[in-house]
C-alpha positions as CSV (number, residue, x, y, z in Angstrom):
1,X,8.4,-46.7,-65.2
2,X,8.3,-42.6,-65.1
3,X,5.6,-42.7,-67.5
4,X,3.7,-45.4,-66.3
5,X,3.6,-42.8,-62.9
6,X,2.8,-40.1,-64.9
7,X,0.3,-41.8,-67.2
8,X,-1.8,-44.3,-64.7
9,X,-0.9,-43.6,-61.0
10,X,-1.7,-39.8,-61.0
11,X,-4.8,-39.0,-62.2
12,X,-6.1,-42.7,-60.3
13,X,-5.2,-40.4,-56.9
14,X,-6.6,-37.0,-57.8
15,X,-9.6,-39.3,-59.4
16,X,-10.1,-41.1,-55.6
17,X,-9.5,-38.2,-54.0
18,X,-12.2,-36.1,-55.6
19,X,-15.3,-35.4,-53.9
20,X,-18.9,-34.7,-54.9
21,X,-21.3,-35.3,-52.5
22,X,-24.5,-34.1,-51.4
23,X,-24.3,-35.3,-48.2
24,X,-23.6,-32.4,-46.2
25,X,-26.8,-31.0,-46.5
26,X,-28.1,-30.2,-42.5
27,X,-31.4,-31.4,-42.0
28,X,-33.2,-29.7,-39.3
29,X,-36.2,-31.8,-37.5
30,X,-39.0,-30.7,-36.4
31,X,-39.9,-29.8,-32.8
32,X,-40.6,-33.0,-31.1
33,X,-39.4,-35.4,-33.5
34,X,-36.8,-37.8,-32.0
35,X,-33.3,-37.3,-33.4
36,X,-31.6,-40.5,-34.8
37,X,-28.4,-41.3,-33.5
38,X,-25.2,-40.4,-35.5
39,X,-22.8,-43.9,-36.4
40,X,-20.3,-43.5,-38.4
41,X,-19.2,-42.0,-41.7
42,X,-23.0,-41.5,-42.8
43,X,-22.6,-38.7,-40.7
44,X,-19.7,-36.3,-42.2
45,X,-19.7,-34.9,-45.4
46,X,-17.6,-36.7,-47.7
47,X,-15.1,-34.2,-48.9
48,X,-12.0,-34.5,-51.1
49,X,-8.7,-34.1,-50.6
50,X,-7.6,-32.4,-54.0
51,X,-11.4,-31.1,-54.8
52,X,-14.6,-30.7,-53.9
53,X,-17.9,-29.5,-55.3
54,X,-21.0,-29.2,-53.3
55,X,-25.1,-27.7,-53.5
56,X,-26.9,-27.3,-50.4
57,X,-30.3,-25.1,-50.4
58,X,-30.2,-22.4,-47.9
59,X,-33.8,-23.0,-47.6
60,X,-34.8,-26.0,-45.9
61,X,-38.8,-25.6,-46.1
62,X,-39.3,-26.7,-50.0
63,X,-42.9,-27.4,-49.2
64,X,-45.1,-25.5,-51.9
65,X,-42.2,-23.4,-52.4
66,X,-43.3,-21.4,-56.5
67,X,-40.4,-22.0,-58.8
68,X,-40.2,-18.2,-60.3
69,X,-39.5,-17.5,-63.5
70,X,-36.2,-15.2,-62.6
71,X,-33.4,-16.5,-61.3
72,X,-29.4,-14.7,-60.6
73,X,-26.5,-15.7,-59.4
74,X,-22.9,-13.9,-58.1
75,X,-20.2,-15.8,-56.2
76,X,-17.1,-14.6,-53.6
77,X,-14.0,-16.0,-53.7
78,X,-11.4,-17.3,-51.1
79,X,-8.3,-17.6,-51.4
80,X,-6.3,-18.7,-48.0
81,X,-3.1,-19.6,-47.6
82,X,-1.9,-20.0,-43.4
83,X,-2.7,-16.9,-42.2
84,X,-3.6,-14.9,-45.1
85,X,-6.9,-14.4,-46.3
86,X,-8.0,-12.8,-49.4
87,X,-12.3,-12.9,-50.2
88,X,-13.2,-10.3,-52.8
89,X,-16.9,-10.0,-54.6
90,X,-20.8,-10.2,-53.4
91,X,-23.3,-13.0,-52.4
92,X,-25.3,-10.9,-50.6
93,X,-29.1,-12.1,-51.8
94,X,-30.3,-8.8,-51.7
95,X,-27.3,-7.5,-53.6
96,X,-28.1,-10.7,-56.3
97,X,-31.8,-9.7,-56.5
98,X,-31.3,-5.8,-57.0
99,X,-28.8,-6.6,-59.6
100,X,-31.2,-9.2,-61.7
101,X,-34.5,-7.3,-61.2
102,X,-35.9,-9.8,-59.1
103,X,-38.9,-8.3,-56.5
104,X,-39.4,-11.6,-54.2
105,X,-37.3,-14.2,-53.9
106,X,-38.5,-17.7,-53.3
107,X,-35.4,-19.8,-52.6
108,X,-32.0,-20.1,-52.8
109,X,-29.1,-22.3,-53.5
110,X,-25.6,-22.3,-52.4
111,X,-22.7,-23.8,-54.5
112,X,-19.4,-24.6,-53.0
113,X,-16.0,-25.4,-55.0
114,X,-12.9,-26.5,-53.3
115,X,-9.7,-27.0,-54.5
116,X,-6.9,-28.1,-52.3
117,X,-8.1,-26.2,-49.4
118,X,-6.6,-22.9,-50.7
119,X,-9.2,-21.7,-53.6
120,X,-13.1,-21.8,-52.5
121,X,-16.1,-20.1,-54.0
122,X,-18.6,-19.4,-53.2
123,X,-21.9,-19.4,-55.2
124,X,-25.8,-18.4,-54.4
125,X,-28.0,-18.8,-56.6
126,X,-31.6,-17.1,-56.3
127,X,-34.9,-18.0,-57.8
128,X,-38.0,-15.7,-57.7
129,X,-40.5,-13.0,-59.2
């Protein structure tokens, strides 16, 4: 019965408890437009309990937006456990540009990895001239 535990019933939890969802992205309307009321679920992110793995774009004006032909990344870690707190490392987009020779940057990207609320990282990545 042990086994069956270990073998079936563990990695169905961390399986259900994952989470990968693109739904937190903010949208921001424009002036005037009427807001649609928030029901439900739909509007939270759907996050998991043991881990979760997220891209938003920290640009939300895409319209006629060049792709680039450069493109950098650098991440910062967290590690928090109660009170203490421990980031180390750069995602400055200036520092990410600088470092990857890029002049004008043209959008960004932000990655997020979560794992049971004591390890996140964070990721931007860049894209430009």
């Amino acid at each position: 019965m042990k086994r069956l535990y270990i073998t079936l019933v563990i990695p169905l939890l961390i399986f259900f408890m994952a989470g990968c969802s693109p739904t937190n992205v903010i949208v921001i309307p424009q002036p005037g437009t009427p807001r649609p009321p928030l029901k439900g679920i739909t509007s939270q992110a759907y996050r998991g309990l043991v881990y979760t793995h997220t891209i938003t774009p920290l640009d939300l004006n895409m319209k006629e937006t060049p792709k680039g032909t450069k493109q950098g990344m650098s991440d910062v870690k967290h590690f928090s456990f109660y009170y203490l707190n421990f980031i180390w490392d750069s995602n400055a987009i200036y520092d990410i540009a600088r470092k990857n020779g890029i002049k004008t940057v043209y959008y960004a990207d932000l990655e997020t990895l979560k794992i049971l609320s004591f390890w996140t990282q964070y990721t931007v990545h860049i894209y430009g001239e």
